[in-house]
C-alpha positions as CSV (number, residue, x, y, z in Angstrom):
1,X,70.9,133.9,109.2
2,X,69.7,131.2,106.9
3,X,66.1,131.9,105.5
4,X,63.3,130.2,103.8
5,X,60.5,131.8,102.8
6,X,56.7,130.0,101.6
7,X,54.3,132.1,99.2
8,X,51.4,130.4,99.9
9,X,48.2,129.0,98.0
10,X,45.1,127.1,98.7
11,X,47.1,123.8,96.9
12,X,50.7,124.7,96.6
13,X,53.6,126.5,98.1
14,X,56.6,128.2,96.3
15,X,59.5,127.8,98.8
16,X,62.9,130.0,98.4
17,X,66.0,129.2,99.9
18,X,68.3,132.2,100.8
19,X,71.5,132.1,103.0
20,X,74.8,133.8,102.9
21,X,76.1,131.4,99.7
22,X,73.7,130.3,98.1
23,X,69.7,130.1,97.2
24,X,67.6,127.4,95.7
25,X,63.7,127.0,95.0
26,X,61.6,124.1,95.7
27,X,57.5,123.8,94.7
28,X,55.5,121.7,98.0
29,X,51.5,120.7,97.9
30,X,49.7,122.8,100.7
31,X,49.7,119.7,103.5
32,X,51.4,117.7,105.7
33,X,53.1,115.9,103.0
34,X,54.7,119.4,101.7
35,X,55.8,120.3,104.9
36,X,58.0,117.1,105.2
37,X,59.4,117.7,102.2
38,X,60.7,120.7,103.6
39,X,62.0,118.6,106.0
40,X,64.0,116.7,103.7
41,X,65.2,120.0,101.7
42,X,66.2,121.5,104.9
43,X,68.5,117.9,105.6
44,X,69.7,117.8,102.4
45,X,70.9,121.6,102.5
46,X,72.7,120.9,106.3
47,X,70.9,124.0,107.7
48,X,70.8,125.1,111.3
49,X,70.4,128.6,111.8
50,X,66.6,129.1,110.6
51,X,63.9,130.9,109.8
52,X,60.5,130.4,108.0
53,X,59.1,133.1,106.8
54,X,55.6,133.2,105.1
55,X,52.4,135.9,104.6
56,X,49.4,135.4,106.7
57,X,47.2,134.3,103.8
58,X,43.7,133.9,105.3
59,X,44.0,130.8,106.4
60,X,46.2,129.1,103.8
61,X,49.2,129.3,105.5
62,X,47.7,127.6,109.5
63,X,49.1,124.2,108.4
64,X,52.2,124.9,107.5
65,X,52.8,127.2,110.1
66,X,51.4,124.9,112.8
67,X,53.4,122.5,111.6
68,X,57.0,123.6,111.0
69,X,56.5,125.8,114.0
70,X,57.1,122.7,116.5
71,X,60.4,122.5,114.8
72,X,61.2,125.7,113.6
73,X,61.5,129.5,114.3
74,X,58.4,130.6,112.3
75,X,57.2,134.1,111.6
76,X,54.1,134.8,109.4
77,X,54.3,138.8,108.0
78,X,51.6,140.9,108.0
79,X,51.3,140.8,103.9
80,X,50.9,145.1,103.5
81,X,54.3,144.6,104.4
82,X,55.4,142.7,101.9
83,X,53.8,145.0,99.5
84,X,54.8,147.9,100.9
85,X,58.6,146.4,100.9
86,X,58.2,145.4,97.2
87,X,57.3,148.8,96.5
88,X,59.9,150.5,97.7
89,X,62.6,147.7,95.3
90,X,60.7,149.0,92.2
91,X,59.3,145.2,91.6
92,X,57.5,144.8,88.5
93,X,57.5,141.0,88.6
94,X,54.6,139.2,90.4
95,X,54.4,136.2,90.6
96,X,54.3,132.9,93.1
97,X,58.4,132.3,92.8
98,X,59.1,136.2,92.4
99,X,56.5,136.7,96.1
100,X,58.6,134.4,97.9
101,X,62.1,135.5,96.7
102,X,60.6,138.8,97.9
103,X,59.7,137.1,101.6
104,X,63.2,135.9,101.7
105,X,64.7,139.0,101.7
106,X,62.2,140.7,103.4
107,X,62.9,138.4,106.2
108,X,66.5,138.2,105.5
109,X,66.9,141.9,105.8
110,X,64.6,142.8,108.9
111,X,64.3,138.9,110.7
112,X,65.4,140.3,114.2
113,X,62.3,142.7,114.3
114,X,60.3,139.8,113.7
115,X,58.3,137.9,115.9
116,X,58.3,133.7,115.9
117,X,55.0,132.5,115.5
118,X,53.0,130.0,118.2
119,X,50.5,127.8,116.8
120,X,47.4,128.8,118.6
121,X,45.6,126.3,121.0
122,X,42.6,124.5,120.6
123,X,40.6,126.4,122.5
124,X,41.5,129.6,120.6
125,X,41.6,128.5,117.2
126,X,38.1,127.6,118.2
127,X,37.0,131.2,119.7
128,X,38.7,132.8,116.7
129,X,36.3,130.5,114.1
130,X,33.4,131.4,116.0
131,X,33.7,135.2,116.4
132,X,34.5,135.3,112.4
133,X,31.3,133.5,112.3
134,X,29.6,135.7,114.5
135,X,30.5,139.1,112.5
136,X,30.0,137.3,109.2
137,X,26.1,136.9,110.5
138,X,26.4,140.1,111.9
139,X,27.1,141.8,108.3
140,X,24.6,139.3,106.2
141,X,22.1,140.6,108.2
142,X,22.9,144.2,107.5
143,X,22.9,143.0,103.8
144,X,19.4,141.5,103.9
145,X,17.9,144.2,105.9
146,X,19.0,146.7,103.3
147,X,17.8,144.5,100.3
148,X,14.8,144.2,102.6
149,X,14.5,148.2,102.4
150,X,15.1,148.5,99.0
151,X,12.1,146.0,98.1
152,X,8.7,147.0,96.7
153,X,6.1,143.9,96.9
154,X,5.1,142.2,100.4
155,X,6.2,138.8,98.8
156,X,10.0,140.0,98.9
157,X,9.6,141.8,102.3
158,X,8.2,138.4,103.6
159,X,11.3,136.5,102.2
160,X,14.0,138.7,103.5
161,X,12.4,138.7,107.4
162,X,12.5,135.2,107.4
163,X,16.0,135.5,106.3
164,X,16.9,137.7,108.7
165,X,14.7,136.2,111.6
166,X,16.9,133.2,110.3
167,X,19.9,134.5,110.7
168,X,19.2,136.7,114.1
169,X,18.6,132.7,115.4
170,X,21.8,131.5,114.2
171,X,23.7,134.6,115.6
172,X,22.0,134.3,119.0
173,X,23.1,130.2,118.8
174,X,27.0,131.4,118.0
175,X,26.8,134.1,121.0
176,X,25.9,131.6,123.5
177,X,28.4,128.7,121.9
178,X,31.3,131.5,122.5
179,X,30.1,132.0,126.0
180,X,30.2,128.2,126.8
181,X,32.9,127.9,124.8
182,X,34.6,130.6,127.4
183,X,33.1,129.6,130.5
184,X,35.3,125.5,129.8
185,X,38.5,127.1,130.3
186,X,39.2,128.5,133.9
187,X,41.7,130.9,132.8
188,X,39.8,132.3,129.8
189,X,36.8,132.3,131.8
190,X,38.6,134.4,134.4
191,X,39.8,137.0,131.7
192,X,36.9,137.2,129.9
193,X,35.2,138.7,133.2
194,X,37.9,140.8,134.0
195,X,37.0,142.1,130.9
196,X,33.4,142.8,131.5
197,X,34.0,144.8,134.1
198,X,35.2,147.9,132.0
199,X,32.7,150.4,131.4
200,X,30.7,150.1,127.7
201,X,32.4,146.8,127.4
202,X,30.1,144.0,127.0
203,X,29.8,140.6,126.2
204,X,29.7,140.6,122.3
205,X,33.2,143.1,122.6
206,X,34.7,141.2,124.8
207,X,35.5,137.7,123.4
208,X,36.9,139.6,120.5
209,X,39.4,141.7,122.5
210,X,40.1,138.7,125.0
211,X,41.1,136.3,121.9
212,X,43.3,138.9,119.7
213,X,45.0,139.7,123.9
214,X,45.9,136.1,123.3
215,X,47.1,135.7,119.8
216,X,50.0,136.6,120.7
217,X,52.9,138.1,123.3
218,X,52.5,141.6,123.4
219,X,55.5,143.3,125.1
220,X,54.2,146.5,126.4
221,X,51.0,148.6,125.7
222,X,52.9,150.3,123.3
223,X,52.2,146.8,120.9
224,X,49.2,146.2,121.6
225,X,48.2,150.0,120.7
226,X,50.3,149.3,117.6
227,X,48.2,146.2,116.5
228,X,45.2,147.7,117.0
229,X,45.9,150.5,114.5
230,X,45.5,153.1,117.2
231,X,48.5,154.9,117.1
232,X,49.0,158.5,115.4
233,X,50.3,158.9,112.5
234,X,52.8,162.4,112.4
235,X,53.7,164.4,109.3
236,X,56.2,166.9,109.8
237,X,58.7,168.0,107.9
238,X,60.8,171.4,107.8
239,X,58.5,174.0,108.0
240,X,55.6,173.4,105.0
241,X,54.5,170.2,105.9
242,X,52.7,169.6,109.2
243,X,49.7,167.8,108.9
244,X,47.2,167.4,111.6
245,X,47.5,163.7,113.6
246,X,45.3,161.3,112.5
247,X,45.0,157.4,113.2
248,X,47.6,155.3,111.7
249,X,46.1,152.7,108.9
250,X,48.1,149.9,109.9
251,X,46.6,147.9,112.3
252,X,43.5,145.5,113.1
253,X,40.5,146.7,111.6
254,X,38.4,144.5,113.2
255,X,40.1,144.7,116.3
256,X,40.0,149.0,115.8
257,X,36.5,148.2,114.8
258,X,35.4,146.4,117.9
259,X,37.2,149.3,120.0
260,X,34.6,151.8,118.3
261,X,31.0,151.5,119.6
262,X,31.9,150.9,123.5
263,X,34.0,153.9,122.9
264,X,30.8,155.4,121.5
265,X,28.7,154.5,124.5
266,X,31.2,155.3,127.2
267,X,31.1,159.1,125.2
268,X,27.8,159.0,125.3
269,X,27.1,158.0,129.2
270,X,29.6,159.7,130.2
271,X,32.4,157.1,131.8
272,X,35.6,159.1,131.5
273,X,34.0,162.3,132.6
274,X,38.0,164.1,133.0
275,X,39.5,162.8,129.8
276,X,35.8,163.8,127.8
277,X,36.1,167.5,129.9
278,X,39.9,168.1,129.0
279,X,39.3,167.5,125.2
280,X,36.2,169.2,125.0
281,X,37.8,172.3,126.8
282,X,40.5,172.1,124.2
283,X,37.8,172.5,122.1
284,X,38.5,169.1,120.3
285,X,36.0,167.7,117.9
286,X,33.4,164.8,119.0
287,X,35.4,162.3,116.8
288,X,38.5,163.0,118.3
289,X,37.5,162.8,121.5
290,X,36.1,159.4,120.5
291,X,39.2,158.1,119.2
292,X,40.8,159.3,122.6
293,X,38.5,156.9,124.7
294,X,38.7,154.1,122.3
295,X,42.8,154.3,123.0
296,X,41.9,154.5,126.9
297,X,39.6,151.4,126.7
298,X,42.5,149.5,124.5
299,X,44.9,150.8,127.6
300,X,42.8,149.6,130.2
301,X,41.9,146.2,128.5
302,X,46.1,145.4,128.1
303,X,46.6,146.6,131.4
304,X,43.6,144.5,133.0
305,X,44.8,141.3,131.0
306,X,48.3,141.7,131.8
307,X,47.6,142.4,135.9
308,X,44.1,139.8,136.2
309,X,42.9,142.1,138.1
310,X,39.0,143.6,137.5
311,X,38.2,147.4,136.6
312,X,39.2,149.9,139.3
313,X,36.5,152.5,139.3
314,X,38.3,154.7,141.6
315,X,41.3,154.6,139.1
316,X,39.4,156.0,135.8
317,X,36.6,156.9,136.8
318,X,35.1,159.3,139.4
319,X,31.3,158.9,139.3
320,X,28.4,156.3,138.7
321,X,27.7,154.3,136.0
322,X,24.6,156.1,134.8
323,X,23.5,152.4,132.9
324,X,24.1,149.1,134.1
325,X,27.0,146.9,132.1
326,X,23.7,144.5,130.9
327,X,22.0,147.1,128.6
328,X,25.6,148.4,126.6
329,X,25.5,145.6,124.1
330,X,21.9,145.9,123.8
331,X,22.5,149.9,123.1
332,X,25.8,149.3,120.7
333,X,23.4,147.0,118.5
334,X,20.3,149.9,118.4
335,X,23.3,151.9,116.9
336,X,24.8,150.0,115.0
337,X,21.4,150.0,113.3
């Protein structure tokens, strides 16, 4: 397998050629024009057998990667494991050509448990800007209202509420553009209320869930679990270690973030009365049994999305919804609080 791998900047790209006989560098502008040059490298080499390989670098790396990826098997790595891979070689060189030597082997070694990238569509590189917009309001206005609290003088109190009265404005003006935004596409329209109809899930949580569903193919539940960091993490080993299971830190952590307050609200109203009942008979912990319905919810959102069918109440649950689905976004946001 023939593999060229991109370390990535906001103006340049350090490229590294690696096949089975030889290797060779090359040093690209961040744009359309770099990628043709690529082009041309890729000609003058007389490759076939390829893969890109590049870091997901916030979001240096989306033209490149949309580009070459209508020609080209592309995969863009999560970069902790990069980091993680260097670790282990005892790498004490960093630098931009050293990062994407690094890539290439990285990819070399390990490229068929990788999966090719697909440039995302309009429509969801547009829900994706505005939900990063949304929780960027979201946390500048947990910034201003703790400057707010720490202030002494009525003058400063004054400024930061019309800041934050400011910003509560903008946020409600980005919740309803994601909900028209939604409600243009049939299909993501159809999803999205699927996804409403699961208990403590609302309809600031759901756009979030329904986008990172579509970012990419997820095989199984197993995956999706995976991405969203909620798998356990095991330590054992002979018979000294054994650590208790705790929540793998790989992962999402906005997507095992957004998991956390419906899980919250569905403990606290009760909406998986015989999962809450067996762990608390066990005499598991409050947290625990938290974690335990945020996995169900992540289940039952894969499953839901995969099937298009709504919520089955007579599946998961067995009794009323003490609170209609309206109020648990207004609750989540009290708490959040």
């Amino acid at each position: 397998m023939n593999v060229i791998a991109l370390d990535i900047s906001k103006a340049t790209a350090d490229c590294h050629l690696k096949t089975a006989k030889k290797t060779d560098n090359l040093k690209i502008s961040n744009d359309i024009s770099g990628c043709l040059k690529i082009d041309e490298w890729i000609r003058k080499h007389r490759i076939r057998k390829l893969i890109i390989a590049m870091e997901a670098t916030g979001i240096y790396y989306e033209t490149i990667a949309n580009y070459l990826s209508q020609k080209y098997d592309v995969v863009v790595i999560n970069p902790l494991k990069i980091k993680e891979y260097g670790k282990s070689l005892f790498n004490r060189t960093k630098t931009d050509k050293a990062d994407a030597i690094l890539i290439a082997e990285y990819a070399y070694r390990h490229h068929d448990k990788l999966d090719f990238y697909i440039a995302p569509k309009n429509h969801q590189y547009h829900l994706h800007k505005l939900i990063a917009l949304y929780s960027q309001l979201n946390l500048q206005i947990t910034q201003q209202k703790n400057r707010k609290h720490a202030s002494q003088d009525d003058f400063t109190h004054a400024v930061h509420n019309a800041i934050i009265q400011t910003l509560e404005e903008q946020m409600s003006l980005t919740q309803n553009e994601i909900e028209k935004m939604i409600k243009k596409n049939n299909e993501l329209n159809q999803q999205y209320r699927n996804l409403l109809t699961i208990p403590s899930i609302g309809n600031k949580t759901a756009p979030i869930i329904l986008h990172y569903l579509n970012s990419r193919d997820f095989k199984n539940v197993n995956k999706f679990m995976a991405f969203c960091g909620l798998v356990p993490k095991i330590e054992q080993s002979g018979e000294s270690v054994n650590k208790k299971c705790s929540l793998s830190r790989y992962g999402h952590k906005k997507l095992k973030a957004a998991f956390f307050y419906p899980a919250l609200v569905a403990y606290n109203y009760g909406y998986f009365p015989n999962l809450v009942k067996n762990l608390e008979t066990a005499k598991k912990p409050k947290m625990v049994i938290i974690t335990a319905i945020m996995r169900k919810l992540a289940k039952i959102c894969y499953c839901i999305h995969k099937s298009g069918q709504p919520f089955d109440k007579e599946r998961h649950q067995k009794q009323t919804f003490k609170k209609p689905i309206e109020q648990i976004e207004q609750t989540q946001e009290t708490q959040k609080e």
